[in-house]
N, CA and C atoms as an extended XYZ file, in Angstrom:
399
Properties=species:S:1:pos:R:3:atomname:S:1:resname:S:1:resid:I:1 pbc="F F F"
N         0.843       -1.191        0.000 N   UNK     1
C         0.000        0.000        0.000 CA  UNK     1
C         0.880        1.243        0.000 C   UNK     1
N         0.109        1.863       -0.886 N   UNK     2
C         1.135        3.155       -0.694 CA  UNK     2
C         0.895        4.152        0.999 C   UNK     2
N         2.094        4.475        1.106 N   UNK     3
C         1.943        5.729        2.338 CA  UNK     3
C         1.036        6.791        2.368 C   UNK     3
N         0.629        7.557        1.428 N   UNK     4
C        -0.792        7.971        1.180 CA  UNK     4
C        -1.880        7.299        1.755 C   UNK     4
N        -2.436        6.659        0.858 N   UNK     5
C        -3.205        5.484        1.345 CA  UNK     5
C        -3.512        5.096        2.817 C   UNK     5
N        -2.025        5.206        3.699 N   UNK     6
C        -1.823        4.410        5.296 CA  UNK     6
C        -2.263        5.896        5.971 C   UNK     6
N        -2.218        6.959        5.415 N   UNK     7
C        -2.097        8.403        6.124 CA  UNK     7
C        -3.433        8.348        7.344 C   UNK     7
N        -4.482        7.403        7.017 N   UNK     8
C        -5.940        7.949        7.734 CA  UNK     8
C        -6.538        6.526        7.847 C   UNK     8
N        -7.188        6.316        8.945 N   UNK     9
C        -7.964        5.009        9.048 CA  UNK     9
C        -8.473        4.351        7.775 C   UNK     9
N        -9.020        3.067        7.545 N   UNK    10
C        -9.843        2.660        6.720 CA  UNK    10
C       -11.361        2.307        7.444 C   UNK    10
N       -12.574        2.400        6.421 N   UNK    11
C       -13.505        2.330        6.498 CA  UNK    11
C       -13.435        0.733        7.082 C   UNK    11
N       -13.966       -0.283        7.492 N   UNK    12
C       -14.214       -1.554        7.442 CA  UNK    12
C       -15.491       -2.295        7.763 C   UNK    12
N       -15.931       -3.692        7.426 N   UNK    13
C       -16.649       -3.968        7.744 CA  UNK    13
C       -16.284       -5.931        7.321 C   UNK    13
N       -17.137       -6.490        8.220 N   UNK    14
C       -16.768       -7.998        8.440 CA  UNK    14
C       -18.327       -8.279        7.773 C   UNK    14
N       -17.986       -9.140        6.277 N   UNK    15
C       -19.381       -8.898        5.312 CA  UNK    15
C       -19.873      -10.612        6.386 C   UNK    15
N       -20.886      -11.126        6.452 N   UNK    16
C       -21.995      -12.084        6.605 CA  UNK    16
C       -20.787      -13.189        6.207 C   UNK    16
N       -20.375      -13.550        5.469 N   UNK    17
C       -18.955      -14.754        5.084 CA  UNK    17
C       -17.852      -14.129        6.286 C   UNK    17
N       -17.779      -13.894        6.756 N   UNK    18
C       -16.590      -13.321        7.850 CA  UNK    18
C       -15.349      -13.012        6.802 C   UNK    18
N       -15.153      -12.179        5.570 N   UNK    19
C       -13.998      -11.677        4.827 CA  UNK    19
C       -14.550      -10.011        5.453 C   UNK    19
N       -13.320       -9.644        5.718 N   UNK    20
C       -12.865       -8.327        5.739 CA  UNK    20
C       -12.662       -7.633        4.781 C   UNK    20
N       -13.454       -6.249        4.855 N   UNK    21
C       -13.372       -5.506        3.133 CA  UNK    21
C       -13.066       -4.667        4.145 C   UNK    21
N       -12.356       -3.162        3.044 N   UNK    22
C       -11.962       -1.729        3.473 CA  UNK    22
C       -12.662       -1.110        2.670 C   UNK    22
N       -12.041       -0.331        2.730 N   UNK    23
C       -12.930        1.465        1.690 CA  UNK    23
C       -11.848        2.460        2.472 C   UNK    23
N       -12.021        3.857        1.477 N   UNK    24
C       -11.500        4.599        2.015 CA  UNK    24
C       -12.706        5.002        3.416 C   UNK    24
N       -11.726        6.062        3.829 N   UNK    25
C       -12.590        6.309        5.477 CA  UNK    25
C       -13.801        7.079        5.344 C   UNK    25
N       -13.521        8.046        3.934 N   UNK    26
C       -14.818        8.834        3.680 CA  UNK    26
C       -16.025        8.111        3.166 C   UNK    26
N       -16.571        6.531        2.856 N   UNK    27
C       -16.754        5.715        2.278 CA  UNK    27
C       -17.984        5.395        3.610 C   UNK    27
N       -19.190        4.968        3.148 N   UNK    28
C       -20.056        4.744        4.298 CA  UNK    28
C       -20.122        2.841        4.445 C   UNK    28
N       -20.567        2.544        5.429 N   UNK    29
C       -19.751        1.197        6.277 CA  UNK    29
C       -21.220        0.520        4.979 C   UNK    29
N       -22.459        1.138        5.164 N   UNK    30
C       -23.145        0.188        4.337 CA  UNK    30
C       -22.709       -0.212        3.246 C   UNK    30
N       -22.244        1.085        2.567 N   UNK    31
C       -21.919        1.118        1.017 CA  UNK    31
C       -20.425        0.028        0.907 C   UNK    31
N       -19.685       -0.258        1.751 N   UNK    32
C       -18.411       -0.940        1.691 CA  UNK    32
C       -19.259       -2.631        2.052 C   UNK    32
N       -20.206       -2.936        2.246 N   UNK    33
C       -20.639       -3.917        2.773 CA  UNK    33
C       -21.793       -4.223        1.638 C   UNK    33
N       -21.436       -3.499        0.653 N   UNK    34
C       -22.677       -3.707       -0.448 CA  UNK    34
C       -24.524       -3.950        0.100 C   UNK    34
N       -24.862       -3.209        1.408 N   UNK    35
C       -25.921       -2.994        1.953 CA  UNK    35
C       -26.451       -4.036        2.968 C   UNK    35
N       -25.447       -5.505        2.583 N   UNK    36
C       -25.889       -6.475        3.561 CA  UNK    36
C       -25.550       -6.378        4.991 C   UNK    36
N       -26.014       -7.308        5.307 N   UNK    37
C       -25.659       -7.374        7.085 CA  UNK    37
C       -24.191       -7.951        6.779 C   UNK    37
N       -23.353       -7.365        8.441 N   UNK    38
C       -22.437       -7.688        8.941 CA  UNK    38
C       -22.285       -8.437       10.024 C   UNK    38
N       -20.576       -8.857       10.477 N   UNK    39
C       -20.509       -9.547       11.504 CA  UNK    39
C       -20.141       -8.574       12.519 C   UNK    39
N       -19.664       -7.268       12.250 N   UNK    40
C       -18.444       -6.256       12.281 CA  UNK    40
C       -18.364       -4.946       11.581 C   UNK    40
N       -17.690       -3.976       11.922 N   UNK    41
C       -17.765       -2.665       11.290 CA  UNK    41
C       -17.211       -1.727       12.019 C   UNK    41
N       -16.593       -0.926       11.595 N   UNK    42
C       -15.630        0.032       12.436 CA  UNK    42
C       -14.456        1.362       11.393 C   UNK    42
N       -13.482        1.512       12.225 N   UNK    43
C       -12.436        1.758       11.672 CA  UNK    43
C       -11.119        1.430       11.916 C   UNK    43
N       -10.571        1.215       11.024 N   UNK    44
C        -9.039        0.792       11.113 CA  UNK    44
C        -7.902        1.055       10.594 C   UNK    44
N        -6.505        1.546       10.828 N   UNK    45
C        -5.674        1.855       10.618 CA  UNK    45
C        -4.773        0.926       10.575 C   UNK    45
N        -3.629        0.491        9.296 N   UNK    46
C        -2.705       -0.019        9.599 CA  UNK    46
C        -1.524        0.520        9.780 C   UNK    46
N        -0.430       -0.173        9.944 N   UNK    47
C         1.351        0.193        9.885 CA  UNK    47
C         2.166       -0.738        9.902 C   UNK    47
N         3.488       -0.939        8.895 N   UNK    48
C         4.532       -1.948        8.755 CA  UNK    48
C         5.482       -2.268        9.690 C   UNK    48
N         5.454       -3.457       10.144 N   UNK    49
C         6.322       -3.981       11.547 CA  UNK    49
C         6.933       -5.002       10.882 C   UNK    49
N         8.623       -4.935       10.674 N   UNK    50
C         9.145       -5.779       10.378 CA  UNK    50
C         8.536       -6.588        8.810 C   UNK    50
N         8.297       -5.898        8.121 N   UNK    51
C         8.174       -5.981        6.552 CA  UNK    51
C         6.725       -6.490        6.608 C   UNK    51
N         5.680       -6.509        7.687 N   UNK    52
C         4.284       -7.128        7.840 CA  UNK    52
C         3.751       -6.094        7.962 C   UNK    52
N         2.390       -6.201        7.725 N   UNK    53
C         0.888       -5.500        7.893 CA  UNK    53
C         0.618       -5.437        9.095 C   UNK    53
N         0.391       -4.706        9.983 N   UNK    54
C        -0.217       -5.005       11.635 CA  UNK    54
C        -1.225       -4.310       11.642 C   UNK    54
N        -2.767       -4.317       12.332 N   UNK    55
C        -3.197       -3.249       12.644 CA  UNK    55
C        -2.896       -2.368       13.949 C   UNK    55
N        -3.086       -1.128       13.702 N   UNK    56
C        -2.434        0.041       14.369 CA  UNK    56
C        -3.728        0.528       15.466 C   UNK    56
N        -5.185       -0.007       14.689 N   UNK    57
C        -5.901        1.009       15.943 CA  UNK    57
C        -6.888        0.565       14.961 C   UNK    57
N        -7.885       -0.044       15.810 N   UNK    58
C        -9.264       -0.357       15.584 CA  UNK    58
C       -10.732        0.264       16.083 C   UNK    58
N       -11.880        0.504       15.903 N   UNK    59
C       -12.497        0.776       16.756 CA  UNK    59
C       -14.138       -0.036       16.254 C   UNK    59
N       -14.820       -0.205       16.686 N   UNK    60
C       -15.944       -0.265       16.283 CA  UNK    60
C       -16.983        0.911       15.875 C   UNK    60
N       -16.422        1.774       15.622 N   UNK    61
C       -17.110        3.071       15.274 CA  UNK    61
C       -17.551        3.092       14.010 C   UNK    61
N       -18.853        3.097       14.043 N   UNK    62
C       -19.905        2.504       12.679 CA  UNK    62
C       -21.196        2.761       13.106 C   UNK    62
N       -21.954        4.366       12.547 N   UNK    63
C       -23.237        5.048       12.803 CA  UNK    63
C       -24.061        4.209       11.401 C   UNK    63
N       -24.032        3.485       10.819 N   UNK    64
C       -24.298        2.558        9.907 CA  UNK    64
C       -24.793        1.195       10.449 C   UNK    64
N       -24.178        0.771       10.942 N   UNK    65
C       -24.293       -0.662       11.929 CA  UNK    65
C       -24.456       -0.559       13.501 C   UNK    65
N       -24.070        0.379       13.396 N   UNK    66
C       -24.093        0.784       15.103 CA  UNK    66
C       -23.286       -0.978       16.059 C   UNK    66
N       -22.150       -1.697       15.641 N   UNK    67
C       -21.889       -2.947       15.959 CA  UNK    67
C       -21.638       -2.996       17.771 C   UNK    67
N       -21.479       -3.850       18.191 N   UNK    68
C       -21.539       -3.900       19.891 CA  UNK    68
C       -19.946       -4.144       19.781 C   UNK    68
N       -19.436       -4.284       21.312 N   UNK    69
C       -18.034       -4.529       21.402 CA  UNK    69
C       -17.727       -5.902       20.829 C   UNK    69
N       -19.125       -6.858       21.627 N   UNK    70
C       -19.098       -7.728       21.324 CA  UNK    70
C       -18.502       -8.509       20.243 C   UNK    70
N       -18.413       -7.222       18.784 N   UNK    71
C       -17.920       -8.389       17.464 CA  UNK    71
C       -16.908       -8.468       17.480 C   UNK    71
N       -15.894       -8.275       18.388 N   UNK    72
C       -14.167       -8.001       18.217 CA  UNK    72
C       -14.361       -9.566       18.027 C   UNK    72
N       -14.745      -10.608       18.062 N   UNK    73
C       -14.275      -12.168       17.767 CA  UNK    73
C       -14.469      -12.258       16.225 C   UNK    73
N       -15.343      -11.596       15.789 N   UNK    74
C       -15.478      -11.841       14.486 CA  UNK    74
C       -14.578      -10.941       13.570 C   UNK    74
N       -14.281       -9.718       13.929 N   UNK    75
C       -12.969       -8.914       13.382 CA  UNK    75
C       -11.438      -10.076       13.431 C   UNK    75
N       -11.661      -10.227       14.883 N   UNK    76
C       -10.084      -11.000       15.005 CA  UNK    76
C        -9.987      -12.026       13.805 C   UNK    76
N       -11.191      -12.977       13.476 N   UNK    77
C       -10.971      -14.456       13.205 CA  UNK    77
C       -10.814      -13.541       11.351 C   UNK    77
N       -11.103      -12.581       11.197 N   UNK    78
C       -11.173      -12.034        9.910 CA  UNK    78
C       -10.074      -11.478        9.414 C   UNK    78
N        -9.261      -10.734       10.384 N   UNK    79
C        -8.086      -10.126       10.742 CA  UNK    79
C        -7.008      -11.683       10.581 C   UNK    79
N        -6.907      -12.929       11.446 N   UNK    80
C        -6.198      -13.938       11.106 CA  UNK    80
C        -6.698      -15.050        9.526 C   UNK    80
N        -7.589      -14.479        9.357 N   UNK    81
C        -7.973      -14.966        8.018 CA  UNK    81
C        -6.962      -14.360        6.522 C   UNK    81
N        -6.766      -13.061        6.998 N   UNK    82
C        -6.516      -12.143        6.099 CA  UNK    82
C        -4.359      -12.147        6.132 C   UNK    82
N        -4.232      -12.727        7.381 N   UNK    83
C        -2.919      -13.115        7.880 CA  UNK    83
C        -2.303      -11.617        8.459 C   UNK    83
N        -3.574      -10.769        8.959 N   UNK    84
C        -2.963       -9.142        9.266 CA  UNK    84
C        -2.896       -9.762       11.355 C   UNK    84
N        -1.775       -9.164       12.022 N   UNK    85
C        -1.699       -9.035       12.903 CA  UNK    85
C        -2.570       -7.723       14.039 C   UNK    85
N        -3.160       -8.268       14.634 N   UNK    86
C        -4.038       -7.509       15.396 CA  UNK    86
C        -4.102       -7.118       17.171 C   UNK    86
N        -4.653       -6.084       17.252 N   UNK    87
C        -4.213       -6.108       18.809 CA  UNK    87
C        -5.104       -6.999       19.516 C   UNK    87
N        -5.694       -7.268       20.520 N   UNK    88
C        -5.903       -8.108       21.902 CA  UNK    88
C        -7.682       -7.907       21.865 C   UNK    88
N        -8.177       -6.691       21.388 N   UNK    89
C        -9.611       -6.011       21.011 CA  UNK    89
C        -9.444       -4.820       20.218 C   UNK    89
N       -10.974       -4.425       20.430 N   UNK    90
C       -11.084       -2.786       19.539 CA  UNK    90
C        -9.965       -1.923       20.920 C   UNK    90
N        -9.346       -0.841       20.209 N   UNK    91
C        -8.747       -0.164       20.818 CA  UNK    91
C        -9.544        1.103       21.290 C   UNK    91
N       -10.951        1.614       20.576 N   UNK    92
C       -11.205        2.504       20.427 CA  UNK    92
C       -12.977        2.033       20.801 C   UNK    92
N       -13.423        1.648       21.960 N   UNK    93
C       -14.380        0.876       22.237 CA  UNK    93
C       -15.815        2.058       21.629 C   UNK    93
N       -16.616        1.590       21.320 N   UNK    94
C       -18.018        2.720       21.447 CA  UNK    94
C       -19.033        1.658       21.757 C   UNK    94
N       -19.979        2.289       22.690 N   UNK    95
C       -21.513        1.243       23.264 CA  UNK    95
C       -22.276        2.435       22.382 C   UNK    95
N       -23.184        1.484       21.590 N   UNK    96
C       -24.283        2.185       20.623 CA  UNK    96
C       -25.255        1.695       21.301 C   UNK    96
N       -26.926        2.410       22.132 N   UNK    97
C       -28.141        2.011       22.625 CA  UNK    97
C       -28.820        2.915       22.122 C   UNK    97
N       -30.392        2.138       21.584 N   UNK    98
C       -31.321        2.885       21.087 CA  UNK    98
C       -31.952        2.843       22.338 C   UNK    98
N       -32.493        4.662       22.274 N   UNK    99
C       -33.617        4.420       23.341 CA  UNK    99
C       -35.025        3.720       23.299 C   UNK    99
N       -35.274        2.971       24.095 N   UNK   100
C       -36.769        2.438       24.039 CA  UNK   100
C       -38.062        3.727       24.036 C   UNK   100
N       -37.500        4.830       24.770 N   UNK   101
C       -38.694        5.790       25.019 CA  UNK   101
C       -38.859        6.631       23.662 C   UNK   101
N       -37.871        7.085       23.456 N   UNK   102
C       -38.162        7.706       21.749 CA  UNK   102
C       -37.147        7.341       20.986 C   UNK   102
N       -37.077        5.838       20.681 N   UNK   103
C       -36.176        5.457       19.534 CA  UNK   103
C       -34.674        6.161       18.725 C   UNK   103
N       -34.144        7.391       19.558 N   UNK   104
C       -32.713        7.876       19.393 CA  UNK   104
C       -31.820        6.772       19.174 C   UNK   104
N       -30.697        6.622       18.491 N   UNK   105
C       -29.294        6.228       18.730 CA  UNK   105
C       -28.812        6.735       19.452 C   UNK   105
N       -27.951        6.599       20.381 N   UNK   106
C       -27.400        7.197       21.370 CA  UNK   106
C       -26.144        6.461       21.564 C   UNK   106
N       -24.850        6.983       21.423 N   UNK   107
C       -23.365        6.853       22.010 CA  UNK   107
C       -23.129        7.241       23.552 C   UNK   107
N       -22.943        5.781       24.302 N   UNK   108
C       -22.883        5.785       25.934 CA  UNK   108
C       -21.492        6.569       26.048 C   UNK   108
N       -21.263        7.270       26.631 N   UNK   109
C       -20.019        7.592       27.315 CA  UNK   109
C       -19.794        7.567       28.874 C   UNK   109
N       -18.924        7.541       29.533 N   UNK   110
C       -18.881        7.344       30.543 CA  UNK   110
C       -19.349        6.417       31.419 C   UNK   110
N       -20.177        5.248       30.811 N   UNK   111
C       -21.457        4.111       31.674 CA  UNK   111
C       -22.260        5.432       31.994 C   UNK   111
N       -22.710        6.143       31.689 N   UNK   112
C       -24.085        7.313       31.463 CA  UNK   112
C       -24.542        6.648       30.498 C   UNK   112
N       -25.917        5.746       30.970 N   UNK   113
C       -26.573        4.738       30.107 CA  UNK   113
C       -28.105        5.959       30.612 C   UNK   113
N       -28.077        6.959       30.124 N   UNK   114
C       -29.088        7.656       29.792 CA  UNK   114
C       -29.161        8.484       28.220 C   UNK   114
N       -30.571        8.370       27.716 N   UNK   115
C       -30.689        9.714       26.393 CA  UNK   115
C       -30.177       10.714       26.576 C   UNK   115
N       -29.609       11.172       25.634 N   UNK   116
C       -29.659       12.685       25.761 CA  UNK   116
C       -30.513       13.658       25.061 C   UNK   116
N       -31.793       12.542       24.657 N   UNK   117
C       -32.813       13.130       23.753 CA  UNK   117
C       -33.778       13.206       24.769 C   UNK   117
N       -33.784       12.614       25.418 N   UNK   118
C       -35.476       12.290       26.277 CA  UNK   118
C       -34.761       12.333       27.792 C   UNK   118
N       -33.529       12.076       28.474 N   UNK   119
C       -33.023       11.469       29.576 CA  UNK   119
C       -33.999       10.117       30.205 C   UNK   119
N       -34.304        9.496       29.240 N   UNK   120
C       -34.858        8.044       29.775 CA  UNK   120
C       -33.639        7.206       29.850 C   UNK   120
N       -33.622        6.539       30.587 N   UNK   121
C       -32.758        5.422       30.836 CA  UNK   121
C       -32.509        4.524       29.794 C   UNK   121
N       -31.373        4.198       29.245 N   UNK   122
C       -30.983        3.127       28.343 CA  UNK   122
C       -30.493        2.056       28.746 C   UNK   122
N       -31.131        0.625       27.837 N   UNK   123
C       -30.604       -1.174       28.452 CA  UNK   123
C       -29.314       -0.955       28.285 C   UNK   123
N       -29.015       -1.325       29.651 N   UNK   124
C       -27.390       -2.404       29.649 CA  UNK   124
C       -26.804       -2.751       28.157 C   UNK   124
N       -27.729       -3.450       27.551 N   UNK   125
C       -27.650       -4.883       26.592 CA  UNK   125
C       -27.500       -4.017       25.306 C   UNK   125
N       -26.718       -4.230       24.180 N   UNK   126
C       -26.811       -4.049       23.152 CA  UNK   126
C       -28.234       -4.062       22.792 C   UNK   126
N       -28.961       -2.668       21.787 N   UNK   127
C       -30.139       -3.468       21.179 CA  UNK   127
C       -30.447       -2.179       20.147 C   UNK   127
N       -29.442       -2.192       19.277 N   UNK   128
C       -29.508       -1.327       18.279 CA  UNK   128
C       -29.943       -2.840       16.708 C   UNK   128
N       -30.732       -2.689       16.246 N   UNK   129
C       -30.785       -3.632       15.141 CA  UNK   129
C       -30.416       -2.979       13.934 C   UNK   129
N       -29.469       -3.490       13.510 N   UNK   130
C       -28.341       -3.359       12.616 CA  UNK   130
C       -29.341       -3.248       11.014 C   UNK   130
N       -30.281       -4.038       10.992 N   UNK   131
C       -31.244       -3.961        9.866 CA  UNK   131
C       -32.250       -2.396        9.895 C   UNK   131
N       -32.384       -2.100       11.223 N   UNK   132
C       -33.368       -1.057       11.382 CA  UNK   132
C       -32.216        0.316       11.346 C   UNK   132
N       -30.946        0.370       11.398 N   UNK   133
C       -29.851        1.539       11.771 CA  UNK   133
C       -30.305        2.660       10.913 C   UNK   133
């Protein structure tokens, strides 16, 4: 890859077959996933370690899929599929919850598992549906 190219995260997404596709970063996670469901979705950066591919910084950050932390197993097994070296999880965690009271997306920060549309309380549990995003 050229150094250009490495300058800025890549778009990603883990298509329904568990293969790992990119896009550039300006590139929307559906449109890199040709509209289907995923296993996975985020962003990712690589960098060369010893003449190899590693990834540099992952995150699950994807307003498209809205994915849980949860899919880092399906990134990894996609990531050793692909023979790219990866870190331990997402480096760059995000909890996506829809509210039940008026249906917002909402990005948790802090374990502040409240709206900031309504201040109703948001589930623990993942429950953004990836078909409905």
């Amino acid at each position: 890859m050229p150094d250009a190219a490495l300058a800025e995260p890549f778009t990603f997404v883990i298509d329904s077959a568990g293969v790992l596709r990119l896009a550039p970063r300006r590139s929307e996670h559906v449109v890199c996933a040709g509209g289907g469901p995923v296993l996975g979705a985020g962003e990712m950066s690589f960098r060369e370690e010893s003449g190899q591919w590693v990834v540099g910084e992952v995150s699950n950050q994807s307003t498209g899929y809205c994915p849980d932390i949860s899919s880092w197993p399906a990134v990894a097994k996609a990531l050793d599929a692909a023979g790219v070296e990866q870190p331990s999880g997402f480096i760059y965690e995000v909890m996506f919850r829809r509210c039940p009271a008026c249906s917002q997306l909402n990005i948790v920060r802090e374990e502040d598992f409240v709206c900031v549309f309504c201040d109703e309380d948001l589930p623990r549990e993942w429950n953004v549906d990836w078909a409905g995003s």
